[in-house]
Backbone as CSV, one residue per row, in Angstrom:
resi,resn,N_x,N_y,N_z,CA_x,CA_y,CA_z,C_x,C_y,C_z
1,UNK,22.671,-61.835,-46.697,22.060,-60.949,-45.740,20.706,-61.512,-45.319
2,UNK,20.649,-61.074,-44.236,18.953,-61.619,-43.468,18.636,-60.312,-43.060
3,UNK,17.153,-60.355,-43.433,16.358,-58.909,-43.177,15.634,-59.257,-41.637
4,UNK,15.487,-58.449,-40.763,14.728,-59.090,-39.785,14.201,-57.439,-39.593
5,UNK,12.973,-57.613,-39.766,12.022,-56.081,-39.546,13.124,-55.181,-40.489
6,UNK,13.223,-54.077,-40.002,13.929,-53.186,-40.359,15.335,-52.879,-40.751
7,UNK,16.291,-54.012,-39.808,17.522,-54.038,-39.602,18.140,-55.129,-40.722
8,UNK,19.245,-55.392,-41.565,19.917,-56.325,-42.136,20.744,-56.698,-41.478
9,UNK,20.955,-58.037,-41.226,21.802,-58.715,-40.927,22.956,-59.455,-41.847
10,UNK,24.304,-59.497,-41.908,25.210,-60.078,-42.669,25.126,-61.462,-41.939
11,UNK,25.206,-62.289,-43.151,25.555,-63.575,-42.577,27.327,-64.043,-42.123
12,UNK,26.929,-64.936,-41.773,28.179,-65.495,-41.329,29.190,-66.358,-42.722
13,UNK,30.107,-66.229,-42.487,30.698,-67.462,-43.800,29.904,-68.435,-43.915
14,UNK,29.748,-68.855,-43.283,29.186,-70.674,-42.631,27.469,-70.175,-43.416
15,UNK,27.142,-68.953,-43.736,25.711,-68.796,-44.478,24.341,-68.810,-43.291
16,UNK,24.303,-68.306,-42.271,23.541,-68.088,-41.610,23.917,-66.822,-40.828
17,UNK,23.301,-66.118,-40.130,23.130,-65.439,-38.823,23.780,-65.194,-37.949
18,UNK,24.333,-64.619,-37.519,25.429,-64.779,-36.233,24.851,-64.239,-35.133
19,UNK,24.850,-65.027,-33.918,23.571,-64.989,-32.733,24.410,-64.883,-31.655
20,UNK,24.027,-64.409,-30.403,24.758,-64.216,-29.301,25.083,-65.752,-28.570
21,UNK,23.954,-66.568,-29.450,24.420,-68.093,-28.933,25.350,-68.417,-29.791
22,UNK,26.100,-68.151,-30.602,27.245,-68.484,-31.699,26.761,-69.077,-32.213
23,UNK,27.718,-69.609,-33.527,27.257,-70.631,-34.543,26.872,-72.179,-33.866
24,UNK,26.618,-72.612,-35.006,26.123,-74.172,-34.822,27.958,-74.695,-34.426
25,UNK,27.954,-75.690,-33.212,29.076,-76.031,-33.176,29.478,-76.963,-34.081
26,UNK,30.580,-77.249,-34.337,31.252,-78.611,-35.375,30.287,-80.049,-34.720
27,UNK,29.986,-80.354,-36.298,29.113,-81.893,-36.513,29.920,-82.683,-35.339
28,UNK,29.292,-84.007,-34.717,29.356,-84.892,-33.851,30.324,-85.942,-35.075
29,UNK,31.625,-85.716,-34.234,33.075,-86.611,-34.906,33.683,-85.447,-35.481
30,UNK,33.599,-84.699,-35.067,34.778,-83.219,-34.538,34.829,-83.078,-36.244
31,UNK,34.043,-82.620,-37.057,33.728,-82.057,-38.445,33.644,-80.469,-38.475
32,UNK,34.894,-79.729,-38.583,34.492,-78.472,-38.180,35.536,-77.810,-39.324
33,UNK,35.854,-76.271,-39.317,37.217,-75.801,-40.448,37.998,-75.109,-39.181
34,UNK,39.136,-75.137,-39.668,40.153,-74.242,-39.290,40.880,-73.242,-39.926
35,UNK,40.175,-72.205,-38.757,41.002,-70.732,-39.309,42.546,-70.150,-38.866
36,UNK,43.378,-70.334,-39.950,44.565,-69.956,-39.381,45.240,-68.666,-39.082
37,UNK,46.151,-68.100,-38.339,46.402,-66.717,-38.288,48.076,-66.582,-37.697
38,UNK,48.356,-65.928,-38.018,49.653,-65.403,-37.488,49.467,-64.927,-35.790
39,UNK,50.074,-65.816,-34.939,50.045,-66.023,-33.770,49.986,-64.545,-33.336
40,UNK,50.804,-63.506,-32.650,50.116,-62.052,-33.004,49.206,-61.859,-33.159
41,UNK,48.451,-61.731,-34.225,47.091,-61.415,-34.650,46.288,-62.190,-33.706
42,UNK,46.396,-63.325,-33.699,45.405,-64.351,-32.918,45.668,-64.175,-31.680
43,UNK,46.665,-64.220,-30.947,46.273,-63.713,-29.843,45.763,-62.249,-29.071
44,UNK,46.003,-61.296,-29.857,45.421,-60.312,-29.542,43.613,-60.526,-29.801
45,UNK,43.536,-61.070,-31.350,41.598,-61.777,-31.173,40.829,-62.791,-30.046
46,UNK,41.724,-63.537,-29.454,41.301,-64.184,-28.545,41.154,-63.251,-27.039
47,UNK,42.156,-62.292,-26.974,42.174,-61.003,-25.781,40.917,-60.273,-26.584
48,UNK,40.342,-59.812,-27.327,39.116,-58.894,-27.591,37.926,-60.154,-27.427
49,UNK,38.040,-61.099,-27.997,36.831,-62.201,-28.080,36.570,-62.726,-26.510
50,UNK,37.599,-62.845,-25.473,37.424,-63.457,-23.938,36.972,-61.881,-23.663
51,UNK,37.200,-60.869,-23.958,36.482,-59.327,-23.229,35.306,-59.148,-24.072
52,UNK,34.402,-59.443,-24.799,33.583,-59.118,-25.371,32.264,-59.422,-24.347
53,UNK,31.115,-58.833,-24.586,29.995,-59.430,-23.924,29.407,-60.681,-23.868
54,UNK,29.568,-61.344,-24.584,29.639,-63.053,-24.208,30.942,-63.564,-24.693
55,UNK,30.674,-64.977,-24.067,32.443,-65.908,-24.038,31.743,-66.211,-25.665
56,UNK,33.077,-65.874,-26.980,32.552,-65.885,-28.175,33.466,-67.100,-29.032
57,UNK,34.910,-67.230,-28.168,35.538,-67.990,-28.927,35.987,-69.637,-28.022
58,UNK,35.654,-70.286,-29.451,35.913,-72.320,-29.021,37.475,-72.397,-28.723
59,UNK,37.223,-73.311,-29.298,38.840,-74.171,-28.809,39.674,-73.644,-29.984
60,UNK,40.983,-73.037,-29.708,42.342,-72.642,-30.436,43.663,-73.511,-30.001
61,UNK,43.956,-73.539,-31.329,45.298,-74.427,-31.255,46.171,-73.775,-31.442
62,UNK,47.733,-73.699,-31.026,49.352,-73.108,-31.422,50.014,-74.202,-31.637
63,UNK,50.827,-73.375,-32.618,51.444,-75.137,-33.365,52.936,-74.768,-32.231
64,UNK,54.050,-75.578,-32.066,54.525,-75.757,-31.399,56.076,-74.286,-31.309
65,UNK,56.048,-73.750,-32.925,56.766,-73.013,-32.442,56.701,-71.578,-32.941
66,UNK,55.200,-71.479,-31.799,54.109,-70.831,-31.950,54.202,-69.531,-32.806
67,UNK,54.130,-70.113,-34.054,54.078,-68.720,-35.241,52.344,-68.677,-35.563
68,UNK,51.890,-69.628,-35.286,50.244,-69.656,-35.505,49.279,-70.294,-34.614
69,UNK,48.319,-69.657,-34.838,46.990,-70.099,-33.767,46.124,-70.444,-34.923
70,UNK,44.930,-71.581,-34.769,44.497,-71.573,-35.469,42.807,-72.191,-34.408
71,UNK,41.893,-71.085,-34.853,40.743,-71.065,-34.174,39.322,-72.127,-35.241
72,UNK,38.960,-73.248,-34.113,37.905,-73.593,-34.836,36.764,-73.326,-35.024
73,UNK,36.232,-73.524,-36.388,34.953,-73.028,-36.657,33.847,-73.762,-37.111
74,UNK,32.738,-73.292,-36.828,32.011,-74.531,-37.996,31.891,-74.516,-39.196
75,UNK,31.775,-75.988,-39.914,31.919,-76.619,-41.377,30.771,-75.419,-42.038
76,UNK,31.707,-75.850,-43.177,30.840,-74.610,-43.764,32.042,-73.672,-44.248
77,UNK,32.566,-72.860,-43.015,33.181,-70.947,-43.019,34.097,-71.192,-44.379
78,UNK,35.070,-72.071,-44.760,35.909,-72.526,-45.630,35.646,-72.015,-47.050
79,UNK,34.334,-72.214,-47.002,33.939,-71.782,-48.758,33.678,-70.705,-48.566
80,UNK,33.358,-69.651,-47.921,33.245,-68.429,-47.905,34.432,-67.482,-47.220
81,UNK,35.458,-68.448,-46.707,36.080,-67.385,-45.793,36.805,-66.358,-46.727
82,UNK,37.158,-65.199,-46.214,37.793,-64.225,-47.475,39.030,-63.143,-46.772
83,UNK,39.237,-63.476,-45.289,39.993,-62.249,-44.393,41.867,-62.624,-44.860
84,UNK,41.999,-61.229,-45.192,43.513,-61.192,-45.310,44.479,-61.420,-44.528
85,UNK,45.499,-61.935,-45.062,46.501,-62.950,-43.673,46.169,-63.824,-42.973
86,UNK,45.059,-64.653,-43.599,44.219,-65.631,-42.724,43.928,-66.727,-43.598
87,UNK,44.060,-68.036,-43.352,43.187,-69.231,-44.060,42.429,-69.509,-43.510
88,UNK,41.555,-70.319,-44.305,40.397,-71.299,-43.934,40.269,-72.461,-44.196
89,UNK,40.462,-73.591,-43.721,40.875,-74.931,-44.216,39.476,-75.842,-43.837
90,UNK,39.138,-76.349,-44.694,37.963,-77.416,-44.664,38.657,-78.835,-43.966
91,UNK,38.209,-78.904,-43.029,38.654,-80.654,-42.564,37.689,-81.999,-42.679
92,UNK,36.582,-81.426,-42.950,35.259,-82.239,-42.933,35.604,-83.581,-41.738
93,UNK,36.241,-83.013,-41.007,36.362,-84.212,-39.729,37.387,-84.856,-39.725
94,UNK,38.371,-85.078,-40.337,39.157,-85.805,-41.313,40.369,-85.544,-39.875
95,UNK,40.256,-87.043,-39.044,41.625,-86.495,-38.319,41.136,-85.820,-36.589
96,UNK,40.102,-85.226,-36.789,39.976,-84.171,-35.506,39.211,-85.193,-34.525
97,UNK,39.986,-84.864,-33.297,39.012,-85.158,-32.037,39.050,-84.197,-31.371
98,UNK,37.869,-83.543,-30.544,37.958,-82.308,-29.632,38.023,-83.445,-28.022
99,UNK,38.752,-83.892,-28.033,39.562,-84.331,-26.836,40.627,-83.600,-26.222
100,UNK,41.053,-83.683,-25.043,42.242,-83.163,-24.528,43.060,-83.646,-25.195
101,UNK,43.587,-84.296,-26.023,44.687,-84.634,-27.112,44.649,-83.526,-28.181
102,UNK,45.702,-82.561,-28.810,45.246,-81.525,-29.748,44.937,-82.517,-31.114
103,UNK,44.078,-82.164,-31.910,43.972,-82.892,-33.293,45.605,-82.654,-34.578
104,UNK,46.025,-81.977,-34.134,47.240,-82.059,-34.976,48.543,-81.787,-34.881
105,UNK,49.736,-82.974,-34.985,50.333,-83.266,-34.784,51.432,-81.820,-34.709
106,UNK,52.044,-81.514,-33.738,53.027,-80.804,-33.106,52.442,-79.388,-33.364
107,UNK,51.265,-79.939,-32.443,50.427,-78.532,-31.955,50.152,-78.725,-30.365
108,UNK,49.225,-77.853,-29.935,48.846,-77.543,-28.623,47.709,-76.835,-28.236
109,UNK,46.783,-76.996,-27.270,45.518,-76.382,-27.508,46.268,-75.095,-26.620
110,UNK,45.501,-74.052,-27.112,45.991,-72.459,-26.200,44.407,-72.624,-25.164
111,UNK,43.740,-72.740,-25.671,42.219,-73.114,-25.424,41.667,-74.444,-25.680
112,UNK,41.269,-75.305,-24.236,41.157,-76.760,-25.244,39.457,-76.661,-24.928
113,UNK,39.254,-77.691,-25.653,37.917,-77.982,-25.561,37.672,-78.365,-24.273
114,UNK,35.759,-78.261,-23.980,35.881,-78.271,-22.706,35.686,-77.383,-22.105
115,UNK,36.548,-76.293,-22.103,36.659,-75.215,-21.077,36.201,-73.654,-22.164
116,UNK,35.488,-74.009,-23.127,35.130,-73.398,-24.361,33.950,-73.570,-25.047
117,UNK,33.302,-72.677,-25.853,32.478,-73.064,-26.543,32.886,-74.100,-27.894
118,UNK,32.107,-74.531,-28.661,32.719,-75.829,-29.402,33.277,-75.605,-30.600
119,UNK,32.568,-73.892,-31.389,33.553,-73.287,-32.732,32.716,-71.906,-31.738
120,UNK,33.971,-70.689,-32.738,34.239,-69.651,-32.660,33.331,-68.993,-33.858
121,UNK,32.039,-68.147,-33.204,31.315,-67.698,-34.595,32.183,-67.485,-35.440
122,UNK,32.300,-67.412,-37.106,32.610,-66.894,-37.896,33.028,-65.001,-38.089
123,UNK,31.583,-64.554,-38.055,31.681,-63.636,-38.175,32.257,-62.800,-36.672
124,UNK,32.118,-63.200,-35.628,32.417,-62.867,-34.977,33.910,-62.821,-34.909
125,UNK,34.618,-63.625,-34.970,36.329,-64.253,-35.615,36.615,-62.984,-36.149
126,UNK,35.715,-62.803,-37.520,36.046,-61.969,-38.761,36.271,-60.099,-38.249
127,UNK,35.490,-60.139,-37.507,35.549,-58.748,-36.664,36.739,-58.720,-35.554
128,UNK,36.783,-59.541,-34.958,37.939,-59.814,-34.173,39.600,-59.748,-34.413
129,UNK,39.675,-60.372,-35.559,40.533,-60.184,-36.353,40.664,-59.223,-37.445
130,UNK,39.881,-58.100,-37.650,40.085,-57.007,-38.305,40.724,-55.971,-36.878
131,UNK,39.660,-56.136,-35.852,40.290,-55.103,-34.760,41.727,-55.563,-34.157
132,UNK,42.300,-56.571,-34.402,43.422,-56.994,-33.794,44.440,-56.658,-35.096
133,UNK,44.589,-56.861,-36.400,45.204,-55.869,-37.392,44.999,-54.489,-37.155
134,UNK,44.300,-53.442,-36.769,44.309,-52.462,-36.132,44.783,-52.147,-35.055
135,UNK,44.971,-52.532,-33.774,45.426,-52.426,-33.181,46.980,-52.954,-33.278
136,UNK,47.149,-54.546,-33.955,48.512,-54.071,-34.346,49.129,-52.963,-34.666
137,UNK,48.689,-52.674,-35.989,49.309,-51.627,-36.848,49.888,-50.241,-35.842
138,UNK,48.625,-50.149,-35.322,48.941,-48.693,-34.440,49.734,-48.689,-33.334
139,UNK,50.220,-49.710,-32.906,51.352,-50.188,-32.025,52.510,-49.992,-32.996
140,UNK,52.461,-50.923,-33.445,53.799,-50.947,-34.842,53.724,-49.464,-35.012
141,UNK,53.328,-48.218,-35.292,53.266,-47.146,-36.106,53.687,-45.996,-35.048
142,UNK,53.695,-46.791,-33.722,53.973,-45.979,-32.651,55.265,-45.649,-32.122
143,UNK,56.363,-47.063,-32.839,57.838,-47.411,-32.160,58.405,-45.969,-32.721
């Protein structure tokens, strides 16, 4: 937590602040983690994160037969990440280019770099993806 005057702030996985300028983007030689999600879930977070008051989420990948999206973040979120139905995979760069080429093999950018910010705050993700399990559910609970 960060105290600022009066108000507490939760940090982000990644151990800092979460700012309307987002996190620090992934280190220079595409060093960033990837958060994975059940395609569902993720795309409904990417529909709340493109409507939110600023553009909040980077570049997302779908693997090819699209059961998952997986949104990047900066290095770091991995050791702290903790959201249910979700991983967090440390890449420490290992492999990634944020080029129009996707970084992993029989995937696809849904969002490529470029046309995005460079990672997807953390915490911001983390909220995103709690309201998109909610709003699942209550769809599902509706049939």
């Amino acid at each position: 937590m960060v105290e600022t005057g009066m108000e507490t702030t939760p940090l982000t996985s990644a151990g800092h602040a979460p700012t309307p300028e987002h996190s620090a983007p992934p280190l220079p030689g595409g060093a960033c983690d990837l958060v994975t999600v059940p395609a569902r879930q993720g795309l409904e977070a990417v529909d709340i994160l493109r409507r939110g008051a600023y553009e909040a989420v980077g570049p997302v990948l779908h693997d090819d037969g699209c059961d998952t999206l997986g949104f990047l973040v900066p290095p770091g979120t991995a050791a702290g990440w903790d959201v249910p139905g979700s991983t967090c995979t440390e890449t420490d760069g290992r492999g990634l280019s944020l080029n129009p080429e996707p970084p992993v093999q029989g995937s696809d950018w849904l969002l490529p770099p470029g046309e995005v910010d460079l990672a997807t705050d953390p915490a911001v993700l983390r909220a995103a993806l709690g309201e998109a399990a909610r709003l699942i559910e209550a769809a599902d609970n509706c049939q």
